[in-house]
C-alpha positions in Angstrom: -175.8 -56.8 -19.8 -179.1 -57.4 -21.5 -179.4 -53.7 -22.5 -175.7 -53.7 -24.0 -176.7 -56.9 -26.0 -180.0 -55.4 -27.0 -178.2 -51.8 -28.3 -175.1 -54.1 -29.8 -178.2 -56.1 -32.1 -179.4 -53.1 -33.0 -176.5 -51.1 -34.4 -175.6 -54.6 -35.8 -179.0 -54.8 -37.5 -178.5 -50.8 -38.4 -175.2 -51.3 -40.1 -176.6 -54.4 -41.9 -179.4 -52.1 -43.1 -176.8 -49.2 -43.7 -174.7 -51.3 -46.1 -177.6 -52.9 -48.3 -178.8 -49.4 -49.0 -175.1 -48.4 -49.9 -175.1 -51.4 -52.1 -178.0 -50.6 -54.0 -176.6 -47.2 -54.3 -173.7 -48.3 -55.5 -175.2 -50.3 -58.2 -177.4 -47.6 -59.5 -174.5 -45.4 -59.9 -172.5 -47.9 -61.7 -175.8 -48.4 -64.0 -175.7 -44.7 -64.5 -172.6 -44.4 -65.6 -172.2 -47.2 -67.6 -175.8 -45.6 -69.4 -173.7 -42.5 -70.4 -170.6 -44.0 -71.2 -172.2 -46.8 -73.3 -173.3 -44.8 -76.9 -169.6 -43.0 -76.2 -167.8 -45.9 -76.3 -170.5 -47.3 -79.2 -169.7 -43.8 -81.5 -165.7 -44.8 -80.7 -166.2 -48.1 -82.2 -168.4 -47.2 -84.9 -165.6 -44.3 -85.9 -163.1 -47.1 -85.8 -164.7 -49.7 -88.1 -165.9 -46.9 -90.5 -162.3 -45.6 -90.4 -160.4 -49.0 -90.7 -162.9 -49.8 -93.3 -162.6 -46.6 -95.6 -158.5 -46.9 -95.2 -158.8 -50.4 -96.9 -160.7 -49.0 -99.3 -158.0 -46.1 -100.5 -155.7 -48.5 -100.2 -157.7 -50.4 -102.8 -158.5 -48.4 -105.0 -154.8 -46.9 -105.3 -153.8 -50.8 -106.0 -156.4 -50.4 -108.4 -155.5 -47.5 -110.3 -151.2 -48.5 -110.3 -152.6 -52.0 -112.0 -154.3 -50.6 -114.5 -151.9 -48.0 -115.8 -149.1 -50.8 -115.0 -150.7 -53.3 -117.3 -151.6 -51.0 -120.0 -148.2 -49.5 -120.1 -147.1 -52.7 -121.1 -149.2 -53.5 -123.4 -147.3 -55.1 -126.4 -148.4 -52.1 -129.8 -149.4 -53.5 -133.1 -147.8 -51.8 -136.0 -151.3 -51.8 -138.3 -149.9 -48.6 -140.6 -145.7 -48.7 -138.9 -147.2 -47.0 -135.8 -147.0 -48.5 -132.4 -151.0 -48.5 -131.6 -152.8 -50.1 -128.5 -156.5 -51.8 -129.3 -159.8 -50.5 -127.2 -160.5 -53.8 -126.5 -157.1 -54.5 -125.3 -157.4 -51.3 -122.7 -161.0 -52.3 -121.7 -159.4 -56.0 -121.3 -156.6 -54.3 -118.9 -159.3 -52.3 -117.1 -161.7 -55.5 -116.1 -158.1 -57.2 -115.0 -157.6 -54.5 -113.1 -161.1 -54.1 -111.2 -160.3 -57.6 -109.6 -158.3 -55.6 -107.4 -161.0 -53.7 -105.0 -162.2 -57.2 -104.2 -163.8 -57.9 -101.6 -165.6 -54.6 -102.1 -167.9 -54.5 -104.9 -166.5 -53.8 -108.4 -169.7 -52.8 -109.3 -169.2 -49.3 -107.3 -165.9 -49.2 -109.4 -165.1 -46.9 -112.7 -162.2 -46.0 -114.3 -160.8 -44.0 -116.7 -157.6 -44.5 -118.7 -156.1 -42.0 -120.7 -152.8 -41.2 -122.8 -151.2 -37.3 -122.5 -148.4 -34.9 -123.9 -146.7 -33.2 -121.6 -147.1 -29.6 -123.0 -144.2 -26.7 -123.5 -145.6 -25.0 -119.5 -144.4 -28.2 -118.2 -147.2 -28.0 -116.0 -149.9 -29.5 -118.0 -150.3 -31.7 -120.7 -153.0 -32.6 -123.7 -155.4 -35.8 -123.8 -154.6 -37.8 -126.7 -157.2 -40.6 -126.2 -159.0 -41.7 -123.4 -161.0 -44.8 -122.5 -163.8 -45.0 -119.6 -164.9 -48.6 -117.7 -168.1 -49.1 -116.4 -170.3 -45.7 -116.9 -167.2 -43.5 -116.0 -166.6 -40.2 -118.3 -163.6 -40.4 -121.0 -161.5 -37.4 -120.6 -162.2 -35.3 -124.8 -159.0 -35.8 -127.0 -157.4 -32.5 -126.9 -158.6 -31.3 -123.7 -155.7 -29.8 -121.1 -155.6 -31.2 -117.5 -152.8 -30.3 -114.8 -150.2 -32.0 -113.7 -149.4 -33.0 -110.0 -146.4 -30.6 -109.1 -142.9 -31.8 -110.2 -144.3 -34.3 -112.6 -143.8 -33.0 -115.9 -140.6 -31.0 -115.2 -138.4 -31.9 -118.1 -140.4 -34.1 -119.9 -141.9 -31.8 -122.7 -143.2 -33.8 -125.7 -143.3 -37.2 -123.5 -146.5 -39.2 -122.8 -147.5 -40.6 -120.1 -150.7 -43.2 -119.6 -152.7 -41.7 -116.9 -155.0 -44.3 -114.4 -157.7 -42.8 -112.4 -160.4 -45.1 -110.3 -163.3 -44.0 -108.4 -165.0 -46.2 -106.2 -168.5 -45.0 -104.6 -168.2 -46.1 -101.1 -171.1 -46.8 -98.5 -170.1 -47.3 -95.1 -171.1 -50.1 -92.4 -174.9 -50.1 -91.4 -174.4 -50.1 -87.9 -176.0 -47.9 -85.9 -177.1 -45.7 -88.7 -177.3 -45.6 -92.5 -174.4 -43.2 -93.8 -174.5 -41.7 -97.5 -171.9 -43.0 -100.4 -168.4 -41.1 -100.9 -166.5 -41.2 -103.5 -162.8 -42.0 -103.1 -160.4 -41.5 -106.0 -156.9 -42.1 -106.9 -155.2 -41.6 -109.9 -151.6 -42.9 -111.6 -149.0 -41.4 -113.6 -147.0 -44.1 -115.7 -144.8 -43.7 -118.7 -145.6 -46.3 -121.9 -142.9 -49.0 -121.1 -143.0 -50.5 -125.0 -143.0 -47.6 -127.0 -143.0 -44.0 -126.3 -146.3 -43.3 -126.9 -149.7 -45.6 -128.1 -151.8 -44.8 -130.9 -155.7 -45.1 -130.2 -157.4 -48.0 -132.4 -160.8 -47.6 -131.5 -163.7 -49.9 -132.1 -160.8 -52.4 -132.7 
């Protein structure tokens, strides 16, 4: 009876024994894992916040760009010489309004241009008129040809239309690594809502 006791302690003692050592293997293997699944799952949520952030920034800057070609299409024209005209200082006025839009992201990575254009005979392209920049961006030259998106100037030859474009230099989150600038851009097609068309008055 004493041996059976004996032999019964130690398998009890073995087992014991046995099951620590699987515990500590367990534990290193769920360590292990988690060690390789850890900058995975990190890169997933980095892709996600740099993602969600860059989205609300488009979506920004397209609010930006429909403001500002909204407000300066309805700009009330001054008849100086019996021509509807449009000041510079009243489209660099609609252009600051319009920057308050990419808050909370910095204005100061904003610019925009805003120019007025013909519709040419192709309807496919159409002429700069005038053209006014905001903070360090390039005017388009006065009687310079861009193209128009597909569709848009299909019958409209000889109309103008106030053209908004906004780019916005943007950095992404610092957080496991610092990631260069990229420009998004959007631009606005609106037609002149007081007058067909805006003459230029600039320095005024």
């Amino acid at each position: 009876m004493m041996r059976l006791d004996v032999r019964a302690a130690l398998f009890l003692r073995r087992a014991t024994r046995l099951g620590c050592a699987l515990g500590r293997d367990a534990r290193a293997t769920a360590a292990v894992e988690a060690a390789l699944i850890l900058p995975v799952a990190l890169t997933m949520l980095a892709l996600l916040l740099y993602g969600a952030e860059a989205f609300d920034a488009q979506r920004r800057v397209t609010l930006t760009a429909r403001t500002a070609t909204d407000l300066i299409t309805q700009t009330t024209p001054s008849y100086p010489s019996g021509t509807p005209s449009i000041a510079q200082s009243q489209v660099d006025t609609d252009l600051a309004f319009a920057a308050f839009v990419i808050q909370p992201f910095a204005a100061s990575s904003l610019s925009m241009v805003a120019s007025e254009v013909l519709v040419n005979a192709d309807q496919a392209t159409a002429t700069v008129k005038w053209s006014e920049p905001y903070n360090g961006a390039t005017a388009r030259a006065p009687g310079s040809t861009i193209t128009l998106p597909t569709g848009l100037g299909s019958g409209q030859v000889g109309n103008y239309f106030v053209l908004g474009e906004v780019y916005y230099a943007f950095t992404p989150l610092n957080l496991f690594t610092q990631l260069s600038a990229i420009t998004l851009h959007d631009a606005i097609y609106l037609t002149p809502r007081t007058s067909a068309s805006f003459n230029f008055l600039a320095g005024q």
